[in-house]
C-alpha positions as CSV (number, residue, x, y, z in Angstrom):
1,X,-19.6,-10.8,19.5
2,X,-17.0,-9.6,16.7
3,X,-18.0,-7.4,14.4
4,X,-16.3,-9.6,11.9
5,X,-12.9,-11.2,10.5
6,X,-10.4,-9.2,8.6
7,X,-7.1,-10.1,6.4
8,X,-4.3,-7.5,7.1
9,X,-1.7,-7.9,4.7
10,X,1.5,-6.2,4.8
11,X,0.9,-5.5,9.0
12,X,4.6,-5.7,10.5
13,X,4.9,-1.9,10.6
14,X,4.0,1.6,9.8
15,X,0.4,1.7,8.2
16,X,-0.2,-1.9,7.7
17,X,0.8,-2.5,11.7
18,X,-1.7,0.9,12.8
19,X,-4.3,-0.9,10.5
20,X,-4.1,-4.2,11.9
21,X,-4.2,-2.5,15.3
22,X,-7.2,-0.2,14.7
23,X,-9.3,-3.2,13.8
24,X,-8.5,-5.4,16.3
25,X,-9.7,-2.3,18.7
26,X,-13.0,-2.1,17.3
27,X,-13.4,-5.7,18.2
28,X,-12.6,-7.4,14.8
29,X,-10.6,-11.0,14.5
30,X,-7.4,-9.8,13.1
31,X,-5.2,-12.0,10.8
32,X,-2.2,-10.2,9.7
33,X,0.5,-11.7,7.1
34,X,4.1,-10.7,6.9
35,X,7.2,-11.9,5.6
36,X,8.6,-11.1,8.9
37,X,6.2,-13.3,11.2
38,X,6.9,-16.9,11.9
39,X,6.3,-19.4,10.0
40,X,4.3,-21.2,12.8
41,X,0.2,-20.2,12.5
42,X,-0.3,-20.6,16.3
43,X,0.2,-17.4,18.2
44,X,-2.7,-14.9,18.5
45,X,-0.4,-11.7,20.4
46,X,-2.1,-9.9,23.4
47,X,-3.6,-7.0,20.9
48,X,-5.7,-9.4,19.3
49,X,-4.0,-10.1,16.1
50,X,-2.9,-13.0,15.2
51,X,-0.1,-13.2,13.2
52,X,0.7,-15.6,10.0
53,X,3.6,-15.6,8.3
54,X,3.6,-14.5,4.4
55,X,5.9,-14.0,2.0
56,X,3.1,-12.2,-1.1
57,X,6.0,-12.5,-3.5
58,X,5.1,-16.6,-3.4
59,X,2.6,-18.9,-4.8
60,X,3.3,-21.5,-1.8
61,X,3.2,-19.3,0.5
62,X,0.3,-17.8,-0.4
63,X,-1.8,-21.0,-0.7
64,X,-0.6,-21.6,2.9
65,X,-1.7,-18.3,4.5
66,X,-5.0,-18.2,3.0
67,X,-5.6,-22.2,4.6
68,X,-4.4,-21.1,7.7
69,X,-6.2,-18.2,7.6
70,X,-9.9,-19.8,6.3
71,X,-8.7,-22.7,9.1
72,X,-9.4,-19.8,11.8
73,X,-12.6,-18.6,10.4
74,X,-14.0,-19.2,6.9
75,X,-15.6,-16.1,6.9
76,X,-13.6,-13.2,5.4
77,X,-15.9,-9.8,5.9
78,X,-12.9,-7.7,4.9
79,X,-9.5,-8.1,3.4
80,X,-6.6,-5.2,3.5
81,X,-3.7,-5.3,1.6
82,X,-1.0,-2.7,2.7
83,X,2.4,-4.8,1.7
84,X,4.7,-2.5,-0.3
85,X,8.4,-1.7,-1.0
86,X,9.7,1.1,-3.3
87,X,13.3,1.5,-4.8
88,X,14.5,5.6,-5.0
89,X,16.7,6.5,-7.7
90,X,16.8,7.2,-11.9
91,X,14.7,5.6,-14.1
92,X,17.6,4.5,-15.9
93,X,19.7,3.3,-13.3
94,X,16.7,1.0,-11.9
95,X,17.2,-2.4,-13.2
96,X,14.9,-4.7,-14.6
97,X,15.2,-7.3,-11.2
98,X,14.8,-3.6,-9.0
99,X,11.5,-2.9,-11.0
100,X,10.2,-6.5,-10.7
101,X,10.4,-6.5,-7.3
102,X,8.5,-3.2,-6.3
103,X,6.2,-4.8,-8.6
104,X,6.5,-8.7,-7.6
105,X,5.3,-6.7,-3.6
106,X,3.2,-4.0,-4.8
107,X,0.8,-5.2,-7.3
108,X,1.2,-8.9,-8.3
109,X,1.1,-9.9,-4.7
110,X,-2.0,-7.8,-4.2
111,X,-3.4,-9.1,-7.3
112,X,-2.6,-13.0,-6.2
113,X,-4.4,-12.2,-2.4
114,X,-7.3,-10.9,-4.2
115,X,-7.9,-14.1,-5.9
116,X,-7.7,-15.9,-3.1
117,X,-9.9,-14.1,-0.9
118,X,-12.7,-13.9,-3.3
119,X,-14.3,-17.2,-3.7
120,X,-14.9,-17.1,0.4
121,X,-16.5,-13.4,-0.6
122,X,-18.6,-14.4,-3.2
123,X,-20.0,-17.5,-1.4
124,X,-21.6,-15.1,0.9
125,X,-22.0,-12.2,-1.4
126,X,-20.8,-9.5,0.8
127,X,-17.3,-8.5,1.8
128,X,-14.9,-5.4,1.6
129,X,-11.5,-5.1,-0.2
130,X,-9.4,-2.7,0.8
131,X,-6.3,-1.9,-1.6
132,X,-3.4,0.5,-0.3
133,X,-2.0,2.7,-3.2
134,X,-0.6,6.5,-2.5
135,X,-0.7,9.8,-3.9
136,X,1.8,8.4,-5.9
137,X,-0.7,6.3,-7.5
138,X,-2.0,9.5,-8.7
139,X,0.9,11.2,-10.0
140,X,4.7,11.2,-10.7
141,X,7.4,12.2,-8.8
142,X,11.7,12.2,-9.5
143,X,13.5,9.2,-9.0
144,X,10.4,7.1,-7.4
145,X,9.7,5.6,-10.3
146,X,8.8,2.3,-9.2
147,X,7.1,2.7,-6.5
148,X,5.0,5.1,-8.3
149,X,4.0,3.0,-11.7
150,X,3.1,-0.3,-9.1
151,X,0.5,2.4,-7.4
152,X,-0.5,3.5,-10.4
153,X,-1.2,-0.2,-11.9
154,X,-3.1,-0.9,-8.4
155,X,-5.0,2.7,-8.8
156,X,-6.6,0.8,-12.5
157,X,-6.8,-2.5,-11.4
158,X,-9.2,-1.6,-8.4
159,X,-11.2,0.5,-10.9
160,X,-11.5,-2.6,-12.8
161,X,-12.1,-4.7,-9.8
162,X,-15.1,-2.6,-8.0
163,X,-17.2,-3.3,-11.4
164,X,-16.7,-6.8,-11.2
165,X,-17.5,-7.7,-8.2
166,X,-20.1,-5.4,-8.0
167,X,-22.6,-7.8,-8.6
168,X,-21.5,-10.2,-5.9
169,X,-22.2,-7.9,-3.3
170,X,-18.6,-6.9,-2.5
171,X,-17.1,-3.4,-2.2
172,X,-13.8,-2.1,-3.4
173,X,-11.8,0.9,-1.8
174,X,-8.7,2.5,-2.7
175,X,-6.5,4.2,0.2
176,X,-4.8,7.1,-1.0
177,X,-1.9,8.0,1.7
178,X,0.1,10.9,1.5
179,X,3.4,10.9,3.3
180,X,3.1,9.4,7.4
181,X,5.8,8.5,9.8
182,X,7.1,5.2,11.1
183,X,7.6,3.1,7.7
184,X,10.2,0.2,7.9
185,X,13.5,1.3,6.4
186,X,14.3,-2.0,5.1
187,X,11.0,-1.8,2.5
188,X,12.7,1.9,1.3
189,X,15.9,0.7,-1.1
190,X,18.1,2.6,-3.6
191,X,19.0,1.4,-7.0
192,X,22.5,-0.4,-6.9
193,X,24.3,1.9,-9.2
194,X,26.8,3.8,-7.1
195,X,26.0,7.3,-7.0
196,X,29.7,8.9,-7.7
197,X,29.0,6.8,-11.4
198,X,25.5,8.6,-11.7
199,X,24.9,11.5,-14.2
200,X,22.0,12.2,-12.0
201,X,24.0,13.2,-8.9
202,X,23.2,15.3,-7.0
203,X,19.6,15.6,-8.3
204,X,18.7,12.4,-6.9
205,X,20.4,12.8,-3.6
206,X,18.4,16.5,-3.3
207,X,15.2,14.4,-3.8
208,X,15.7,11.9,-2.3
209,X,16.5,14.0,0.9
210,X,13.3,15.5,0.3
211,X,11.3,12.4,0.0
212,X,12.8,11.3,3.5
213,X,12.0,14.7,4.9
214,X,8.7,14.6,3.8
215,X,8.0,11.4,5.4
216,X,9.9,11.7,8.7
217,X,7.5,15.1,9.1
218,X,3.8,13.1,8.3
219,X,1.0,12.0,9.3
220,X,0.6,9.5,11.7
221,X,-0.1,6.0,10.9
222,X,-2.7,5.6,13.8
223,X,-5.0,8.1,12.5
224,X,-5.2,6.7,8.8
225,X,-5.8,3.5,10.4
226,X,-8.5,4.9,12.2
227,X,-9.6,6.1,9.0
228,X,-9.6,3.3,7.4
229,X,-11.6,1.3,9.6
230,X,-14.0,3.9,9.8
231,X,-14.8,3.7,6.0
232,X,-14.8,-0.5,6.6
233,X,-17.9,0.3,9.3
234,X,-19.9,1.8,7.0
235,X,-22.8,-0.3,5.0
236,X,-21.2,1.5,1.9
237,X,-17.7,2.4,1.7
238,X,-16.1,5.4,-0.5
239,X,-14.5,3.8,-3.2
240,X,-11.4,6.4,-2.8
241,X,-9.9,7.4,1.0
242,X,-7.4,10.5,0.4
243,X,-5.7,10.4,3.9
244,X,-2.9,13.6,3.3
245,X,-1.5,16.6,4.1
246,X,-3.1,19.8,2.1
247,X,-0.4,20.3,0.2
248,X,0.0,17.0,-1.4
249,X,-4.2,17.2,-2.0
250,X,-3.4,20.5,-3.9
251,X,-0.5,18.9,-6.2
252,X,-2.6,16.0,-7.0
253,X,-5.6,18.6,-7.6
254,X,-2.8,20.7,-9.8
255,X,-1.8,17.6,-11.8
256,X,-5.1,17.0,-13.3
257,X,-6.0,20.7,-13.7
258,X,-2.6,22.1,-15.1
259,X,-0.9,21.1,-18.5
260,X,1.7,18.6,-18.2
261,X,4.6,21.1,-18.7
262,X,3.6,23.7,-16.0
263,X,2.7,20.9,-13.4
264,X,6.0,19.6,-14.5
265,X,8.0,22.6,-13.5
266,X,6.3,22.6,-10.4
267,X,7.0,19.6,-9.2
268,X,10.6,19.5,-10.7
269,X,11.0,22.9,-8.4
270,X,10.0,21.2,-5.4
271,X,12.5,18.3,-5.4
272,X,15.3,20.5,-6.2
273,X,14.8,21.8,-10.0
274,X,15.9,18.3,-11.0
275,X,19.3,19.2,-11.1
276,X,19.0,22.1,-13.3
277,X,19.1,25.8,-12.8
């Protein structure tokens, strides 16, 4: 017998994907939604997740997945929601529509799916939400600044959220990654403004190259998925999962412990003195 049914959202790659996958290992129904999947809800894949299409940024499409998806089994013990996209480059060169959708994917999406999954929750007064934010959800960093204020409205959101539903019987967590490997390039996008126009060049190509490097030299997905599960086995769940390197532990730890301007320096240092001397 299963050990239950889990919603995966955001599972075509990187940390969604090793998520889905870890699940499905353990021996849980897997149904995974991505904008990438087909549109046709009839094709379980030989790891054991089936795959639904879903586009989060739509109210339609939404509605559909969660039908489809209550149409396999109406029981929802746990609900994942890893679907993200960032945008690198200045804060004043990001444009209104660039900032909308980081947040469109990151946070209003999640928001929508929570709703959704909820009442099915709440019927049975037990379940387990599991919200991906980021060690950016924690702190700032040059020329990420989208990416980095939708973790940071999912970071108070799920605060909110775990004292709600508290008395339901359902548990919140919030998954705190550091950098890992094997993230879709097409969710990473750079603002539109040419960068030979941009007063920020070259600051935002040093840190930008930095960001990438940081990634492409990770963790690997497969072990915060094993994580992750791990935390969804147990009868209570930690309401925050850190899963990073020690160094990005330590600037998080810094940035509550120094003042503003000296954590400031810091970080400005590491991604290239922010174009200054």
């Amino acid at each position: 017998m299963g050990k239950g049914t889990v919603w995966v959202i955001g599972a075509s790659s990187g940390l969604g994907l090793a998520t889905a996958q870890a699940f499905a290992a353990d021996g849980w129904q897997v149904l995974s939604g991505a904008r990438s999947f087909d549109a046709a809800y009839d094709h379980p894949t030989d790891d054991g997740i089936r795959k639904l299409h879903l586009d989060v940024t739509d109210a339609e499409s939404r509605s559909a997945f969660a039908k489809a998806a209550l149409a396999v089994s109406p029981q929802v013990d746990a609900f994942v929601y890893c679907a993200a996209v960032l945008v690198l480059g200045p804060c004043e060169q990001t444009s209104p529509a660039e900032y909308e959708r980081v947040m469109q994917t990151n946070f209003l999406g999640l928001t929508a799916m929570v709703s959704l999954v909820l009442p099915a929750m709440r019927s049975r007064r037990s379940g387990k939400i599991i919200l991906f934010s980021s060690i950016n959800g924690l702190l700032g960093i040059p020329f990420q600044s989208a990416y980095t204020a939708s973790k940071h409205a999912v970071e108070g959101y799920a605060e909110c959220l775990a004292m709600e539903v508290k008395p339901f019987g359902i548990q919140v967590c919030l998954v705190e990654p550091g950098d890992h490997r094997g993230g879709s390039q097409h969710t990473r996008l750079h603002t539109a403004v040419p960068a030979e126009v941009s007063p920020y060049e070259p600051a935002s190509a040093i840190a930008t190259a930095i960001i990438h490097r940081d990634e492409s030299g990770g963790l690997l997905p497969a072990r915060l998925g094993q994580k992750v599960l791990r935390n969804a086995n147990r009868k209570h769940m930690r309401i925050r999962l850190r899963v990073a390197k020690a160094d990005q532990r330590l600037a998080v730890w810094l940035h509550d412990l120094l003042p503003p301007s000296l954590n400031f320096r810091i970080l400005l240092d590491y991604y290239g003195k922010g174009g200054h001397a």
